[in-house]
C-alpha positions as CSV (number, residue, x, y, z in Angstrom):
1,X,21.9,2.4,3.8
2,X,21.0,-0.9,5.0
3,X,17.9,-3.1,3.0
4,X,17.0,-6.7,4.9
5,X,14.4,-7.3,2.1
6,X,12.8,-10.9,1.0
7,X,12.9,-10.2,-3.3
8,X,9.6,-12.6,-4.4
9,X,7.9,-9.7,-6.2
10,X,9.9,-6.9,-8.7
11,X,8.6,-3.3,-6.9
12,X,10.6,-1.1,-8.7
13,X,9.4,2.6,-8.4
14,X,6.4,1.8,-6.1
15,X,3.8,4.5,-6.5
16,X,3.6,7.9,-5.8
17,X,5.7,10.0,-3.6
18,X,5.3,13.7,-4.0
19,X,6.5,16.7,-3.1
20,X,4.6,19.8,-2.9
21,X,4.6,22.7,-0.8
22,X,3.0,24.1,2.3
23,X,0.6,26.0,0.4
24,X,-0.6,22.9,-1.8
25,X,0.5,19.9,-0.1
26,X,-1.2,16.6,-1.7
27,X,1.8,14.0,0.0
28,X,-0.8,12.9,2.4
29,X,-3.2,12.0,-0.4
30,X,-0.1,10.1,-2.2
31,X,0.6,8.3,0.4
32,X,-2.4,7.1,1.9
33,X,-5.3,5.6,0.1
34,X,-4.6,5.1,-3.2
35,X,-3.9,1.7,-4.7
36,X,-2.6,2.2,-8.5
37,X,-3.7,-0.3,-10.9
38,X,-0.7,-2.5,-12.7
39,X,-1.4,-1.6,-16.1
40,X,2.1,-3.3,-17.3
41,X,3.9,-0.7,-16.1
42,X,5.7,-3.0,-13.3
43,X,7.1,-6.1,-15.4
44,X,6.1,-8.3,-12.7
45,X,2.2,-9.0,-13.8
46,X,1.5,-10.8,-10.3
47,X,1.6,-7.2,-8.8
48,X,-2.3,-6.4,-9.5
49,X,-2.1,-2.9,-7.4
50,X,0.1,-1.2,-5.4
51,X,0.2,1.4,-3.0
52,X,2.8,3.7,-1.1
53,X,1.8,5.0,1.8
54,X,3.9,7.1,5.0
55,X,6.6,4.5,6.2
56,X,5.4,1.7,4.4
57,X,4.4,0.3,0.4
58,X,2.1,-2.4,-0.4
59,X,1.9,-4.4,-3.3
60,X,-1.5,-6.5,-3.3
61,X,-1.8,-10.1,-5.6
62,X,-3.8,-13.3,-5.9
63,X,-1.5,-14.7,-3.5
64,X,-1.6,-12.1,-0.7
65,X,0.7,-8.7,-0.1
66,X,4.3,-7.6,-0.3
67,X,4.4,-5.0,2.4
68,X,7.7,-3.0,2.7
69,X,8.6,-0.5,5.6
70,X,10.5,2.2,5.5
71,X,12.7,4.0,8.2
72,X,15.6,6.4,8.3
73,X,18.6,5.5,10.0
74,X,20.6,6.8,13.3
75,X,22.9,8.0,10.4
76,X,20.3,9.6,8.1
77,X,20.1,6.3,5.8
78,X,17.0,5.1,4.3
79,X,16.4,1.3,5.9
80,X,14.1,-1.0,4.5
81,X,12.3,-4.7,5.6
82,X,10.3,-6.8,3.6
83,X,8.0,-9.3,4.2
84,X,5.0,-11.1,2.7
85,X,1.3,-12.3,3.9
86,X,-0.4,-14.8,2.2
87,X,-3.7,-16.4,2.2
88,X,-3.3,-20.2,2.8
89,X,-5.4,-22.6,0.6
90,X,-7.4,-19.6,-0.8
91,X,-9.3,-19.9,-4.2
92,X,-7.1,-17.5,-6.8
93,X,-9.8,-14.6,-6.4
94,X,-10.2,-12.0,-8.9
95,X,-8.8,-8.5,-7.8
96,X,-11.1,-5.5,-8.5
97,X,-10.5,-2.0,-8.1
98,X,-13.6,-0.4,-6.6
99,X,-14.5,3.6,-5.6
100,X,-12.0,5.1,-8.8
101,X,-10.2,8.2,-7.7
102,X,-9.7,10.9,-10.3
103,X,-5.9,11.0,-10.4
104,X,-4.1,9.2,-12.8
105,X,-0.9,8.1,-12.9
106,X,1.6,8.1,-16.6
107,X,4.9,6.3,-16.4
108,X,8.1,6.8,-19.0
109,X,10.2,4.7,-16.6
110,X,13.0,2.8,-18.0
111,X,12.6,0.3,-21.1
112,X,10.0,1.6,-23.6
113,X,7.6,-1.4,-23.1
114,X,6.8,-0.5,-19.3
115,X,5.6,3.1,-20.4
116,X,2.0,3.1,-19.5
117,X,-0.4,6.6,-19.7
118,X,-3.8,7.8,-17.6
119,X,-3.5,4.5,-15.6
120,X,-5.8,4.0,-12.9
121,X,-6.2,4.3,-9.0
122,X,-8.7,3.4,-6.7
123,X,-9.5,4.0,-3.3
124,X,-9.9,0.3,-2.0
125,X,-9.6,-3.4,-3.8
126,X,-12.0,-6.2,-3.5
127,X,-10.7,-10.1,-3.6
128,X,-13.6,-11.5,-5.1
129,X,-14.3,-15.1,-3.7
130,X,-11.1,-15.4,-1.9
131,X,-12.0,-18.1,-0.4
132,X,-15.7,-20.6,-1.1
133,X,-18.4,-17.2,-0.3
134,X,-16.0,-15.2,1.6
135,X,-14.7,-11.8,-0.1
136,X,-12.1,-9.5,1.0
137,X,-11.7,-5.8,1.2
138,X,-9.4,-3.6,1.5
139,X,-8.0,-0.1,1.9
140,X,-5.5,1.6,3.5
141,X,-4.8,5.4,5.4
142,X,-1.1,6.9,6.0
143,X,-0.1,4.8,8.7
144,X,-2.2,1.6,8.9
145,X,-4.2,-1.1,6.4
146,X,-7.9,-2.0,6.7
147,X,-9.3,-5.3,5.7
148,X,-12.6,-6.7,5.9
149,X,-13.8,-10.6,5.2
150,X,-17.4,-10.8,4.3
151,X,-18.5,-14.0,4.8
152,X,-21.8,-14.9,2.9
153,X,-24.4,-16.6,4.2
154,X,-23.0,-20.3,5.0
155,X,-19.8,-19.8,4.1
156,X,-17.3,-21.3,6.5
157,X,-14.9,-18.5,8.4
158,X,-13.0,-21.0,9.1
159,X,-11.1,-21.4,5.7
160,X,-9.6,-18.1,6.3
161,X,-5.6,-18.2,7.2
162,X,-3.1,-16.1,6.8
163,X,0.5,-17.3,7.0
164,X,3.4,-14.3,7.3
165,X,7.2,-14.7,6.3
166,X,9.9,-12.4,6.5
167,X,9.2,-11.9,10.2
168,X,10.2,-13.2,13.4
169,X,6.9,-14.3,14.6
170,X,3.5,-13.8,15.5
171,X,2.2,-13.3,19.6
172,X,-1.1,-12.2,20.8
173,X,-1.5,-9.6,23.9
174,X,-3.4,-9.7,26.9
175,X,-6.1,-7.7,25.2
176,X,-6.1,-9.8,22.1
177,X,-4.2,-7.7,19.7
178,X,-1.5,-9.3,17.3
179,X,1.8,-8.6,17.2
180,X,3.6,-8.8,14.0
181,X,7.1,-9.2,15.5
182,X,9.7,-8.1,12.4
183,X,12.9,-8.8,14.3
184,X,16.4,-6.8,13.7
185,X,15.7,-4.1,16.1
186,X,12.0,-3.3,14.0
187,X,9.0,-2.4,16.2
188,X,6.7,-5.1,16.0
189,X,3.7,-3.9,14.0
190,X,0.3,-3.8,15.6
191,X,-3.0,-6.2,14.1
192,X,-6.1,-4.4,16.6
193,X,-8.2,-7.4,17.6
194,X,-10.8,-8.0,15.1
195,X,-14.3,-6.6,15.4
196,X,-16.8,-9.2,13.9
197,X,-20.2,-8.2,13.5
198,X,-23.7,-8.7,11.6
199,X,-26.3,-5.9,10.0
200,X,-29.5,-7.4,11.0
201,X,-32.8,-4.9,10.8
202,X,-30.7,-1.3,10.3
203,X,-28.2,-2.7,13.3
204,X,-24.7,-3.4,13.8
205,X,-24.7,-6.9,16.4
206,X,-21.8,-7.8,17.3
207,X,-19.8,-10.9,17.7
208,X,-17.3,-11.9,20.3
209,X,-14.3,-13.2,18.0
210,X,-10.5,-13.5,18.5
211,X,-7.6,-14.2,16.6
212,X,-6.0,-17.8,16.6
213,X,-2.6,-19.1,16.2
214,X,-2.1,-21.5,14.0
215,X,2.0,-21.9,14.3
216,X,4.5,-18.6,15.1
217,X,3.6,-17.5,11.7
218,X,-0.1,-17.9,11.0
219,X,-2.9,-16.8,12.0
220,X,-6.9,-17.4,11.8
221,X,-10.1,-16.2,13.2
222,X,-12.3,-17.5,16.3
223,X,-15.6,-16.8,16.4
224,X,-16.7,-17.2,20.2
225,X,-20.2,-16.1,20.0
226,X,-23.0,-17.1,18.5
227,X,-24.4,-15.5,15.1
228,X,-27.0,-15.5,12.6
229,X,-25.6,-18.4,10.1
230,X,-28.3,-16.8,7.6
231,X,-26.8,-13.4,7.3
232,X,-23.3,-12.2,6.3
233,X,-20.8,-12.1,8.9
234,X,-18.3,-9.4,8.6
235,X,-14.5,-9.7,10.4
236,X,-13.1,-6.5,10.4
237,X,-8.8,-5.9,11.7
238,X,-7.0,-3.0,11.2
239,X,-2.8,-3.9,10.6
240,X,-1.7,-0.7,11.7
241,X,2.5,0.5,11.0
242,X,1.9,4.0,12.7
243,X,5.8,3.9,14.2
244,X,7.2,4.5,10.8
245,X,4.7,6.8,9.3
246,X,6.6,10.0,8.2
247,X,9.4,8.4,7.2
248,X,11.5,10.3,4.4
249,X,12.2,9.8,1.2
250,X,14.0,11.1,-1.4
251,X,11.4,13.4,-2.8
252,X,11.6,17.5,-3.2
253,X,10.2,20.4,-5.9
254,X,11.7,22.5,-7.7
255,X,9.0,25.1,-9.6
256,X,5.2,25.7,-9.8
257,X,3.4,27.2,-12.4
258,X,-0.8,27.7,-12.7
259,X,-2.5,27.3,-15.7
260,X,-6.1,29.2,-16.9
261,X,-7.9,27.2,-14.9
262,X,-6.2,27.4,-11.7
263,X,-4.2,24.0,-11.5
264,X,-0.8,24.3,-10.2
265,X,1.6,22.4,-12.2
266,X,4.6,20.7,-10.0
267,X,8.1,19.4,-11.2
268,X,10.3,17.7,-8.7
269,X,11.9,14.2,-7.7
270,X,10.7,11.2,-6.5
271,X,13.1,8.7,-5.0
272,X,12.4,5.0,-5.7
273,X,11.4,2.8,-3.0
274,X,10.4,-1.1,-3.0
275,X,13.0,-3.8,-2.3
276,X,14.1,-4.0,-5.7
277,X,15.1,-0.7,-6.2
278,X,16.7,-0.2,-3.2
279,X,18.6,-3.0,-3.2
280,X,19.6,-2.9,-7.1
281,X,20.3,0.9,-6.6
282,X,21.6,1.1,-3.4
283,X,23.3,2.1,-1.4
284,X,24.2,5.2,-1.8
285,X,20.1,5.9,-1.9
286,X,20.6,9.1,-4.8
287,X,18.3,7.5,-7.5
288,X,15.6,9.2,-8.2
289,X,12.6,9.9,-11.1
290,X,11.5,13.2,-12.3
291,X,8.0,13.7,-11.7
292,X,5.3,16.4,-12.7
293,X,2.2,17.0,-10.9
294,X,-1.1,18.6,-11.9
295,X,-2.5,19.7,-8.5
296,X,-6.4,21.2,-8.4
297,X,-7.0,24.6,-7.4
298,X,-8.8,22.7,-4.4
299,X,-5.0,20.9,-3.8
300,X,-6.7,17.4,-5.3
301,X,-4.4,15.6,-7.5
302,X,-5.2,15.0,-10.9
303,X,-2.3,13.6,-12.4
304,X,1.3,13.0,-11.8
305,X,3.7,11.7,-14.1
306,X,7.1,9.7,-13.6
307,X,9.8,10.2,-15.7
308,X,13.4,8.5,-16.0
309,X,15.2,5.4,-16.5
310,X,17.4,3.4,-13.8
311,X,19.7,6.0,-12.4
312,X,19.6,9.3,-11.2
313,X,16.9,11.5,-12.8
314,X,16.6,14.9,-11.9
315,X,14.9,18.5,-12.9
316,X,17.1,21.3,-12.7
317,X,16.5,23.4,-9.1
318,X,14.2,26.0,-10.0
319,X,12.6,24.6,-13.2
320,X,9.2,25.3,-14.2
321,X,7.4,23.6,-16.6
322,X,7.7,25.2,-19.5
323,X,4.1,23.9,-20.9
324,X,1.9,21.7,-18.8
325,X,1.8,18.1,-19.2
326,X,-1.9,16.4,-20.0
């Protein structure tokens, strides 16, 4: 296994890979579009939420994201890269979890003070005040990351930048997409160009914008046409990583059980990803948690809970839970 990771942020056991099978299969809803809170269960506090999604985990904080993609290897290895976006000059915003999903998420990971129970995920995060009367928002699908600025009313747009590192560089396309060039033989992830609009009377008016480079690693916004300085003006990208959605992990089950009221009950595996792990771990990539499930009758995920310490954890093939876990 090979890991060309930047180490700012301690990842260890990034959120939720499951499992299931054909006839209850929740992975998608893992590792899509839900960001799980930091409750203390990752030592590192600047990690506010996180989220693991198909080829690629996401760590948001005041500072900007950790992003790591995920790939397997010509030789079956598990590759990673690492990089960082941050917001230049922004205002330390407050980071708010906003639409709460219904799952929740218990972790008996490692040393005794990092256990955490019924702790939280949501389906997007808010930066409140980012930057002087602009907000960000942000949520995420398997294979790509939306983010939206809402700038109010006589706020400046212009304060927004965001600086990469851990990448090559930056370039624009003819039709004004941005290219998030990684470097080592990585596809260059895809920024669409952004839609900027206003709500004005019931409609959606939009606004010719572009992105702007500020140097090979930063970025900004250009608003071209004119707008309504009274109302808010809303920039909308979408950073997409769709070539490494479905990439594997190290993740399987092993028994299902139903209880009374229909839930199916899930043991399994999850294999650790984040830089950290991977990279303390490594390389033989066979460290793994134990994790049970409780799966809806409707194949909604209610809880799943991670168990183990820092080395290989595994259920015994076959095992069912022998009583269901609350």
């Amino acid at each position: 296994m090979r890991t060309r990771s930047l180490h700012r942020h301690s990842l260890e056991s990034l959120e939720p890979r499951l499992l299931l099978s054909a006839a209850v299969n929740v992975a998608s809803s893992l590792r899509s579009s839900l960001f799980v809170e930091n409750a203390g269960q990752w030592a590192d506090d600047a990690v506010r939420f996180a989220l693991h999604g198909d080829g690629a985990s996401i760590a948001l904080t005041q500072a900007g994201a950790q992003v790591e993609l995920r790939r397997v290897g010509v030789d079956e290895s598990l590759e990673t890269h690492s990089f960082s976006l941050d917001f230049l000059n922004a205002e330390g915003a407050e980071l708010t979890g906003i639409t709460p999903s219904d799952a929740t998420f218990n972790y008996a990971l490692g040393d005794k003070s990092l256990h955490r129970n019924n702790v939280s995920a949501f389906e997007a995060v808010r930066y409140n005040e980012l930057y002087a009367g602009i907000d960000l928002l942000t949520w995420a699908q398997a294979d790509h990351l939306k983010y939206e600025f809402h700038v109010m009313p006589g706020a400046n747009h212009a304060q927004i930048a965001i600086q990469y590192e851990g990448i090559e560089g930056l370039t624009l396309t003819a039709d004004g997409m941005l290219l998030i060039n990684l470097g080592h033989d990585w596809a260059a992830l895809t920024d669409d160009a952004p839609l900027v609009y206003q709500e004005i009377d019931g409609q959606r008016v939009t606004v010719a914008a572009a992105f702007e480079l500020l140097d090979a690693r930063t970025f900004a916004f250009r608003i071209e046409g004119p707008f309504d300085a009274t109302r808010e003006l809303i920039i909308d990208p979408t950073l997409s990583w769709s070539s490494y959605q479905g990439t594997a992990n190290y993740d399987g089950h092993f028994g299902v059980v139903t209880d009374e009221a229909g839930n199916a009950w899930v043991t399994g595996y999850s294999g650790g990803s984040g830089a950290t792990f991977w990279a303390t771990f490594g390389p033989e990539g066979a460290n793994s948690d134990i994790i049970v499930s409780k799966i809806s009758s409707s194949g909604t995920l209610l809880s799943a809970t991670f168990l183990g310490g820092t080395g290989i954890d595994m259920t015994p093939r076959k095992m069912v839970p022998a009583m269901p876990l609350s």
